[in-house]
C-alpha positions as CSV (number, residue, x, y, z in Angstrom):
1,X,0.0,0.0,0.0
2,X,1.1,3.2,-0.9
3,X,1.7,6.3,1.1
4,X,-1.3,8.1,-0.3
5,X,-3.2,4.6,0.2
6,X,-2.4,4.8,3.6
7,X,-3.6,8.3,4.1
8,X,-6.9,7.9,2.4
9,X,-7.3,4.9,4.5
10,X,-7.4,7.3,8.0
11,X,-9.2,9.5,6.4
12,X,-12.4,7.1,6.1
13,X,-11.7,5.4,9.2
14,X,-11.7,9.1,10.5
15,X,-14.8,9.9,8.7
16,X,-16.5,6.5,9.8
17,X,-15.9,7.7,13.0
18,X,-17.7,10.5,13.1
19,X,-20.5,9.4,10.8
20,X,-21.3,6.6,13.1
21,X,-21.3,9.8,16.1
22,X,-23.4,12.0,14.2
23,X,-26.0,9.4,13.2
24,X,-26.3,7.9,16.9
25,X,-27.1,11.6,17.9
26,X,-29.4,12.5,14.7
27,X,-31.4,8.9,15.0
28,X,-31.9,10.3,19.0
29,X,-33.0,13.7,17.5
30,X,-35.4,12.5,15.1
31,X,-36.6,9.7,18.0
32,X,-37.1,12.2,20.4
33,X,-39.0,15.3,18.6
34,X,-41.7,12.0,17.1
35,X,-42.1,11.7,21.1
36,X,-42.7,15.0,21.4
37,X,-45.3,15.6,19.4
38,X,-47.2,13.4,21.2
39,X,-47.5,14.5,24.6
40,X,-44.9,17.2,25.0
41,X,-43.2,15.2,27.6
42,X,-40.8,16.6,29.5
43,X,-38.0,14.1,29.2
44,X,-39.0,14.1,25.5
45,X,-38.5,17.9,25.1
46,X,-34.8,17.5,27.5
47,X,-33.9,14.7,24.9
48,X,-34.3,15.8,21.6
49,X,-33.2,19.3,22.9
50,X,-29.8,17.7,24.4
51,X,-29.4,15.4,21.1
52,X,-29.4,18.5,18.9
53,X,-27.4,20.6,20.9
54,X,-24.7,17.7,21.0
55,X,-25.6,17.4,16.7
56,X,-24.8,21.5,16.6
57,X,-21.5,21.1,18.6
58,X,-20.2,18.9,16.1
59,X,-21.2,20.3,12.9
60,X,-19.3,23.2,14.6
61,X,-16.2,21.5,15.3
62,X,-16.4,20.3,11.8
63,X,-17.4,23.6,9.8
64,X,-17.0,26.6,12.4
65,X,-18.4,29.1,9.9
66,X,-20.7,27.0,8.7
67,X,-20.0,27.4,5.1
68,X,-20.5,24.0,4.0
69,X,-23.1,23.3,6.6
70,X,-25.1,26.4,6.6
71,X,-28.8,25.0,5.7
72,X,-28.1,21.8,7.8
73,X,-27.2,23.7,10.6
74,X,-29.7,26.5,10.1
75,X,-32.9,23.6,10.4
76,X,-31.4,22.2,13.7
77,X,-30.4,25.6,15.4
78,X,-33.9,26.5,15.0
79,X,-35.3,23.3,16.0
80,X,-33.1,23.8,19.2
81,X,-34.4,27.3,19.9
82,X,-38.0,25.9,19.7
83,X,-37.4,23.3,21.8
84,X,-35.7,25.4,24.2
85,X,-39.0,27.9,24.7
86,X,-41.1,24.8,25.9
87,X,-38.3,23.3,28.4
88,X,-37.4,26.5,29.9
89,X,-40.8,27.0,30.7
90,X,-41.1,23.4,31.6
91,X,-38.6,24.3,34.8
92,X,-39.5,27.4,35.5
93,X,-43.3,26.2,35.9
94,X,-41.8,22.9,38.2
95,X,-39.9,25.3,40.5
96,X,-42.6,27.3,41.1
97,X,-44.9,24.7,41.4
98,X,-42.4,23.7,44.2
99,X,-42.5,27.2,45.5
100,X,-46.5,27.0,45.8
101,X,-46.7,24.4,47.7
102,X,-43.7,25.4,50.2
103,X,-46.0,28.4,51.0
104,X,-49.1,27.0,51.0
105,X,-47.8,24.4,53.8
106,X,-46.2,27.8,55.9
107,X,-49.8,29.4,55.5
108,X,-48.1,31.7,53.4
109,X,-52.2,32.5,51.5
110,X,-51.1,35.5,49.7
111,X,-47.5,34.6,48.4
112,X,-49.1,31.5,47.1
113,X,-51.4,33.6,45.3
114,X,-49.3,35.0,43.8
115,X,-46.9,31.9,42.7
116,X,-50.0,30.3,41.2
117,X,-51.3,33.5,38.9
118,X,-47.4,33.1,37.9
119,X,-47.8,29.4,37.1
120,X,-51.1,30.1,35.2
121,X,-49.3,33.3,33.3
122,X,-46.5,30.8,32.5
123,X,-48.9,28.0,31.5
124,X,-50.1,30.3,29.0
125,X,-46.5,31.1,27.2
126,X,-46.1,27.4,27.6
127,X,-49.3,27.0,25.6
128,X,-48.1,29.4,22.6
129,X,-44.4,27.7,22.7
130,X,-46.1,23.8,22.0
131,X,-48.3,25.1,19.6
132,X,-45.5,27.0,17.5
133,X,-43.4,23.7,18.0
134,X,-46.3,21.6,17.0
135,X,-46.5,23.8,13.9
136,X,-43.1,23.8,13.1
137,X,-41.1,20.5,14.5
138,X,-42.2,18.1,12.0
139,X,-40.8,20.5,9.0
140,X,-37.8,20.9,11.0
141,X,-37.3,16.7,12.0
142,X,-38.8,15.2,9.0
143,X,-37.7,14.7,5.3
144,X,-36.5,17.8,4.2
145,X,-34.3,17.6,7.0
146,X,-33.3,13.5,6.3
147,X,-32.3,15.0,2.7
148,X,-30.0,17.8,3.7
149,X,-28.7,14.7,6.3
150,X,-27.4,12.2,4.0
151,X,-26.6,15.4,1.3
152,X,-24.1,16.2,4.3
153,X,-23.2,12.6,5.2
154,X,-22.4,11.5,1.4
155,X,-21.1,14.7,0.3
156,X,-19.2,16.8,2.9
157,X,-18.3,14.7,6.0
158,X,-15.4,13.1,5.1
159,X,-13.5,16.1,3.6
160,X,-14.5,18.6,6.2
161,X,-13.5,15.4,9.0
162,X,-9.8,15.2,7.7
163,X,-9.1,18.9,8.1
164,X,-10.4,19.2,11.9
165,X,-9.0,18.1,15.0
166,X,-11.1,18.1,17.9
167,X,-8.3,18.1,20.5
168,X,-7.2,21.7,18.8
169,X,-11.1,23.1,19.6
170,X,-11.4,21.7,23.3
171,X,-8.0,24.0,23.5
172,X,-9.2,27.0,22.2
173,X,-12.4,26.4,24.5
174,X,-10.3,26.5,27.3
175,X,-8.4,29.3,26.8
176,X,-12.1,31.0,26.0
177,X,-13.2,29.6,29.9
178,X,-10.1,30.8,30.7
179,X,-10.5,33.9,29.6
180,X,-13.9,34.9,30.7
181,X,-13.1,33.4,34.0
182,X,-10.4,35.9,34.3
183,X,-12.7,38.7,32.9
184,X,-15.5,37.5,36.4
185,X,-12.5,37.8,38.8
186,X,-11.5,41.6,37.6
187,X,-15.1,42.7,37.6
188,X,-16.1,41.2,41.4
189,X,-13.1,43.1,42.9
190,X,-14.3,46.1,41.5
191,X,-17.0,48.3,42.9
192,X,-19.7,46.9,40.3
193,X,-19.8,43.4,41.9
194,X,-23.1,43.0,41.9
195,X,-23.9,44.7,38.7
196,X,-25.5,43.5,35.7
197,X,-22.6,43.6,34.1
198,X,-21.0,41.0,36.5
199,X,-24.2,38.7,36.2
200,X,-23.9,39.0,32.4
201,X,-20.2,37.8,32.2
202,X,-21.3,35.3,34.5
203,X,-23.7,34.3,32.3
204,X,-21.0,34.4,29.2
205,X,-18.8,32.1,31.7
206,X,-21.4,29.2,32.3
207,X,-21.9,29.2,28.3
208,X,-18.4,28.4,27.8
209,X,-18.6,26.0,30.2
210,X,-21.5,24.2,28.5
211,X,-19.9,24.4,25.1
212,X,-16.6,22.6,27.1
213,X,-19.2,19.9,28.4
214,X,-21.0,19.2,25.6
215,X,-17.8,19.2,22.8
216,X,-16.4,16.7,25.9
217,X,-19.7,14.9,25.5
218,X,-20.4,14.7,21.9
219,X,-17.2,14.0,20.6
220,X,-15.6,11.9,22.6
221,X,-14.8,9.3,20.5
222,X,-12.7,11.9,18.3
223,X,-10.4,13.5,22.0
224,X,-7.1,12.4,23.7
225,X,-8.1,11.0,27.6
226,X,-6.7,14.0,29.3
227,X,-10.0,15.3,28.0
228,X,-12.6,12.8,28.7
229,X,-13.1,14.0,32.4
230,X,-14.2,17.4,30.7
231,X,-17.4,16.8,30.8
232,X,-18.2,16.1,34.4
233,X,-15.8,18.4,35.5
234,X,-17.6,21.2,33.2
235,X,-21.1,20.2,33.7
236,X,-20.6,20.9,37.7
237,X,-19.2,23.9,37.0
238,X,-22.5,25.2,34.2
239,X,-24.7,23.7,36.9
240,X,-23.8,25.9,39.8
241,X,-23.7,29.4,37.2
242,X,-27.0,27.6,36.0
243,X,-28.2,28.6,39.3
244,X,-27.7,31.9,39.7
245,X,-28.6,32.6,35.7
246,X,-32.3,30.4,36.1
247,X,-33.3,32.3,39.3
248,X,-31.8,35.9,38.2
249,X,-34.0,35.1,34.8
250,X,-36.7,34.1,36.5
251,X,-36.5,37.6,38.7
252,X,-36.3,39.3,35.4
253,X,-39.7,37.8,34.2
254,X,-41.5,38.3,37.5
255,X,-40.7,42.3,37.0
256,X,-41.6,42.1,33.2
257,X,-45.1,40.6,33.9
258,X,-45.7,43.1,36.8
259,X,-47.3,43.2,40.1
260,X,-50.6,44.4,38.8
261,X,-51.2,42.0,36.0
262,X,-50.5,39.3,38.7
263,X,-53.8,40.6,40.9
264,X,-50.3,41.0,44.2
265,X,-50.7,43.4,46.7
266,X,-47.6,45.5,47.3
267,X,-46.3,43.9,50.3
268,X,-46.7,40.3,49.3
269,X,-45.0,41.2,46.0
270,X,-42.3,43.4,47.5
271,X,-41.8,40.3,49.8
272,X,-41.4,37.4,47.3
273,X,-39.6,39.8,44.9
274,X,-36.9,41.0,47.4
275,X,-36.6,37.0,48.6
276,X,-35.9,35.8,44.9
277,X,-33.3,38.7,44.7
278,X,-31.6,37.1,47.8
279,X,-31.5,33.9,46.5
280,X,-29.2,35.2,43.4
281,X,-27.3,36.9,45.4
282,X,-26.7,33.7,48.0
283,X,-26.0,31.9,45.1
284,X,-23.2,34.2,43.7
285,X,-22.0,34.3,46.9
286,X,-22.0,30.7,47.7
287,X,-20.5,29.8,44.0
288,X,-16.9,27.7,44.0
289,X,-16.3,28.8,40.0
290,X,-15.1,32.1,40.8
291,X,-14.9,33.5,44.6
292,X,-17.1,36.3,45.7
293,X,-15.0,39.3,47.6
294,X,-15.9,37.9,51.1
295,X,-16.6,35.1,50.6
């Protein structure tokens, strides 16, 4: 066999590789979103949500400017974002759910009032999010989607699999965490520790995190070992930012519904409100990823 023989050789093992990757994950996706049609489950909706993301992260290892994958890439980011709508509301509704009956057993009357009209408001958004993913999942998981899929498979994987190295992008992730970690540590020793712009590079900090976890995750088959703990390590670490981001968010749409369209007085609603804005800031105190001044 020739030296060019040889080459071509690890080139289609290579390829193989990441076909037999990328249609474990698609197969899951397609699975999944059929499941979710039907009931709107909310395992379903985690699934085929987690199965796509995993499917974007390696389409961008492959093609990071999406040049050769654009329309593939397109279908499933938008397919993720629709997903996404339902299952954040899916938490948010099971926390305060959680909430609600916390108060209810304290004879708390009026706060759990008020955590049920934001359950029902929620409910409602929930509502319009399954019926816009009802409308638009199937044309986003069915055929036209299986064409652009084997289009990719047969046509572009293997060339755009010899040129990239997946060890070379869980680097430059790093050196992003790295980075942004760096970027949290300058801005909570200055006065503005508590500012919004401190929660939003937070916030930029647990996304790098999750792209470590899941590029650790979905291509695993493709990394060195010093990497395969990556993903544990990293999903820790977007869990506890995950914290503070869910209940600062969840703040944030409390204040945009408003008191009034709630039916709270101003007492119970100054109450809960001033409680939730404790709870960020115990969690960004309490955080291990990057140390609060006295903390």
């Amino acid at each position: 066999m020739t030296d060019l023989q040889v080459v071509k050789e690890r080139q289609i093992s290579k390829a193989r590789q990441w076909e037999l990757a990328l249609n474990k994950l698609y197969i899951n996706f397609c699975d999944y979103s059929k499941d979710v049609l039907k009931s709107f489950g909310d395992e379903d909706i985690h699934q085929a949500r987690v199965n796509c993301r995993k499917l974007l992260t390696l389409l961008s290892i492959l093609d990071p400017e999406h040049v050769v994958t654009a329309d593939l890439y397109s279908t499933l980011k938008q397919a993720q974002k629709r997903l996404g709508k339902v299952r954040d509301a899916d938490v948010l509704i099971a926390s305060f759910k959680d909430r609600h009956n916390q108060a209810k057993e304290a004879g708390e009357a009026k706060t759990a009032k008020l955590l049920k009209a934001v359950i029902r408001h929620q409910k409602d958004k929930r509502k319009k999010y399954r019926k816009k993913l009802a409308a638009g999942l199937p044309k986003l998981s069915g055929k036209a989607l299986n064409e652009q899929w084997e289009a990719f498979l047969s046509r572009d994987l293997e060339a755009l699999a010899s040129k990239r190295d997946a060890n070379v992008v869980m680097r430059e992730l790093e050196v992003a965490f790295e980075q942004k970690k760096k970027a949290c540590k300058t801005l909570f020793k200055g006065p503005g520790a508590e500012s919004k712009e401190s929660f939003d590079a937070l916030h930029e900090l647990r996304i790098a995190a999750k792209e470590l976890r899941y590029t650790a995750s979905a291509a695993s088959f493709a990394l060195s070992q010093k990497f395969h703990a990556h993903e544990d390590i990293y999903k820790e670490i977007q869990e506890q930012l995950g914290i503070i981001n869910d209940k600062r968010v969840w703040l944030e749409i409390l204040q945009s519904i408003g008191r009034e369209e709630l039916g709270a007085g101003r007492k119970v609603w100054a109450a809960f409100t001033d409680s939730l804005s404790a709870e960020v800031l115990e969690a960004l105190h309490h955080n291990e990823v990057v140390q609060f001044p006295g903390t």
